[in-house]
C-alpha positions, -999 to 999 in steps of 0.1 A, spaced: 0 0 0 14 31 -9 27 54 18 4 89 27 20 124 14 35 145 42 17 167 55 28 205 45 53 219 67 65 248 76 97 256 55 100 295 62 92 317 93 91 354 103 94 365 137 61 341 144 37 364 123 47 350 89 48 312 80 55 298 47 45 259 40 61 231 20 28 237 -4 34 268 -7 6 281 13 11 313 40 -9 319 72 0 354 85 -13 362 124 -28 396 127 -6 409 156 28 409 157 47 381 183 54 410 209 33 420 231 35 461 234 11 487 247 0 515 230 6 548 247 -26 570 239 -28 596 260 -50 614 240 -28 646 229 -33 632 191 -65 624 173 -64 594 145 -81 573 120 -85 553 92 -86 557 56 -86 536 21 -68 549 -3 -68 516 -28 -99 497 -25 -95 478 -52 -62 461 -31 -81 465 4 -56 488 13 -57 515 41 -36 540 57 -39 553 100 -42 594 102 -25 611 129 -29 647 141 -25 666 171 -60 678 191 -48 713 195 -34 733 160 -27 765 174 -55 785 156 -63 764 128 -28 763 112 -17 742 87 4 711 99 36 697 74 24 660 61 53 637 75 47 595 58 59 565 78 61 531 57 67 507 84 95 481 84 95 442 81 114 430 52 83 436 31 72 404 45 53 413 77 47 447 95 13 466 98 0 501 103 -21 490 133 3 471 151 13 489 186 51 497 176 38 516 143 8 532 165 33 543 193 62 558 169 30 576 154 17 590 179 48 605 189 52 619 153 29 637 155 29 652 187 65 659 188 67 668 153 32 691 150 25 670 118 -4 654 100 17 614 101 4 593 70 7 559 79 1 534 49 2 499 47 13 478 15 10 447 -2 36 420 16 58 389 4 56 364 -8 21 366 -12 31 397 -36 64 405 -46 86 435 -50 79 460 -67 44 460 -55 51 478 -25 69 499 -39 33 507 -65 17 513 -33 41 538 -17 30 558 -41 -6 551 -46 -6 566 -11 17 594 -22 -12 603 -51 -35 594 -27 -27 624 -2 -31 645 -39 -60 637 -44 -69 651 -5 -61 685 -15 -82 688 -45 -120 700 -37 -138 671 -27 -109 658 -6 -112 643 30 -116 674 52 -99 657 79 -70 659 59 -74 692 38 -85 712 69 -49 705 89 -24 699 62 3 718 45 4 701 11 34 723 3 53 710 29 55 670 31 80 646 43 85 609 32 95 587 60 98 551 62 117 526 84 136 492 73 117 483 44 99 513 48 131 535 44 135 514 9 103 522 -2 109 563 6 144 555 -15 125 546 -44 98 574 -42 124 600 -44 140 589 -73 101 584 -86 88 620 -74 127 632 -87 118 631 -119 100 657 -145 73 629 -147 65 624 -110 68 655 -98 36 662 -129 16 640 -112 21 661 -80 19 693 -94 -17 695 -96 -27 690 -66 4 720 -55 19 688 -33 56 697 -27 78 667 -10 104 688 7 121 659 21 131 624 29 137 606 63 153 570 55 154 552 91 181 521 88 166 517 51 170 481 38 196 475 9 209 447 -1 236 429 -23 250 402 -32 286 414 -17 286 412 22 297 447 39 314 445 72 280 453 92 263 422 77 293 399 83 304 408 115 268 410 123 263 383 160 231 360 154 212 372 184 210 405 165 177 415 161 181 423 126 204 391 119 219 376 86 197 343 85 169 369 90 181 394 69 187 372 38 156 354 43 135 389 38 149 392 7 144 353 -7 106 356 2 99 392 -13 125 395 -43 114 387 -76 114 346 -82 149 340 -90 165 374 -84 197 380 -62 198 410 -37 216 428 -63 181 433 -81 177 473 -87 147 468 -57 172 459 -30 204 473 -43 199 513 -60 238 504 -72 233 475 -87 236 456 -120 206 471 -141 197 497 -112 186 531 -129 213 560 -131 207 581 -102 230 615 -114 198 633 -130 172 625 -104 168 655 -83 164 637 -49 149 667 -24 172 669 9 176 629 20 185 626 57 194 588 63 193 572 98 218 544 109 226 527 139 258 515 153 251 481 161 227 472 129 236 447 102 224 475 75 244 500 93 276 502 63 251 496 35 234 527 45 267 553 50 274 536 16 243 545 1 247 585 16 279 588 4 271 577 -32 246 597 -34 268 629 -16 297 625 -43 269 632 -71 261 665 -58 226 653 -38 217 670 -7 221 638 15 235 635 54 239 608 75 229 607 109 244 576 131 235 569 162 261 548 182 257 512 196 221 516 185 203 481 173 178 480 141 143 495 143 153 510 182 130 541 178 97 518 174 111 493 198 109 518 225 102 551 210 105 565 246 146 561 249 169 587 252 180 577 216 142 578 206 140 611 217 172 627 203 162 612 171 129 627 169 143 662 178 168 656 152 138 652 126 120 681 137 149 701 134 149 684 92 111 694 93 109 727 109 140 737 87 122 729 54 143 703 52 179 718 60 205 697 77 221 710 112 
């Protein structure tokens, strides 16, 4: 008598959220594997919006209660991190590094979700960074969501994004760089003064010193690290795909792009930290307003692991410094 299949097992895992069978099927859990409080004390109003239906896709608004008057508040984005395989815009480290966006900052914080891997693989989160981009366009056009057109600055927005998140702001400002996609802002008179990349994840097929010296009980390790990338690069591509690595092989030239003022954050102890002052100082030797900004012996993602540390709080004066400067360094 013949012997009964296996049963599917699990062949790939993300920090207990993500799971990827020998049958290719994937079971996500809603909340993350760490249990976290939110911190709502009330200072900041929020909801929800869709701004892709079609793709059940939605974004969390932030603002703060009090405006001073009425005034108009600079937009400031926040793609959350995960190695485009996991993350979410409702989980309690993205609400808590929100909320203190926006009250610290005096911004209206955009928070979008996007489509994950391997369920859908790069570049589609990349499309839907800037579906919500166009999205916040089409909010200051008449008909727009008051909520939104009532507080914001559309002259003054700031695209933000953490890990994965920081790619994804990478690749809108080579997108909105261009004649072309600043056209499809100009409309709508939505002017992106600048970029905050926090620990953005490159990649490449070439280890840097940060990813081989990198310990395994990092929390951002290699096994970790390269495993991100298998499960949300194109089938078949290396990390040297122009996605994961703006340098690489068949990557677009970057010289003509007009990238507004780029501030890029790194930490001292994370795996992507030499990728990253790699990345700023590329981009620095072809005449784009870029600084680096590198905060010492600090792990990946430490802001929205407790975005109540002293290094928490330096970094977000250091942003409001970028935002309240129309995006001009220290």
């Amino acid at each position: 008598m013949a012997s009964a299949e296996a049963a599917p097992h699990v062949v790939d895992e993300c920090r207990g959220v993500l799971f990827v069978y020998s049958d290719g099927t994937v079971v996500r859990r809603a909340q993350p594997g760490f249990a976290t409080p939110v911190r709502d004390d009330g200072s900041v109003e929020w909801k929800d919006a869709t701004f892709d239906a079609a793709r059940g896709l939605g974004l969390r608004l932030y603002r703060p209660r009090e405006r001073g008057g009425g005034r108009r508040l600079p937009v400031f984005f926040y793609y959350h991190g995960g190695g485009f395989c996991i993350g979410s815009r409702a989980w309690p480290n993205c609400q808590n590094y929100c909320l203190r966006l926006a009250a610290d900052l005096g911004a209206v914080v955009v928070a979008p979700d996007y489509r994950l891997a391997p369920e859908h693989r790069l570049p589609a989160a990349i499309d839907d960074g800037a579906a919500a981009v166009l999205w916040l366009a089409a909010q200051a056009r008449d008909g727009g969501d008051p909520w939104v057109a009532e507080a914001a600055d559309f002259g003054r927005v700031y695209i933000s994004g953490d890990s994965a998140g920081g790619t994804i702001a990478h690749h809108l400002a080579v997108r909105f760089g261009t004649p072309a996609g600043r056209a499809e802002l100009a409309p709508a008179a939505v002017v992106i003064r600048g970029y905050v990349q926090l620990m953005p994840f490159f990649g490449g097929v070439e280890r840097t010193r940060s990813e081989a010296e990198c310990p395994d009980d990092a929390f951002l390790n290699r096994p970790l690290n390269d495993r991100y990338w298998r499960l949300s690069l194109p089938e078949g591509a290396t990390a040297d795909h122009p996605v994961a690595n703006p340098f690489g092989p068949g990557a677009p030239a970057l010289e003509a792009v007009e990238i507004a003022p780029t501030m890029v954050v790194v930490g001292g102890s994370d795996i992507l930290h030499d990728r990253a002052v790699d990345y700023a100082a590329r981009l620095k030797a072809m005449g784009k307003p870029v600084e680096v900004r590198d905060f010492e012996g600090q792990q990946h993602g430490f802001f929205t692991i407790d975005p109540w540390s002293d290094a928490s709080a330096e970094l977000m004066r250091v942003i409001k410094r970028f935002v309240d400067s129309d995006g001009r360094f220290d």
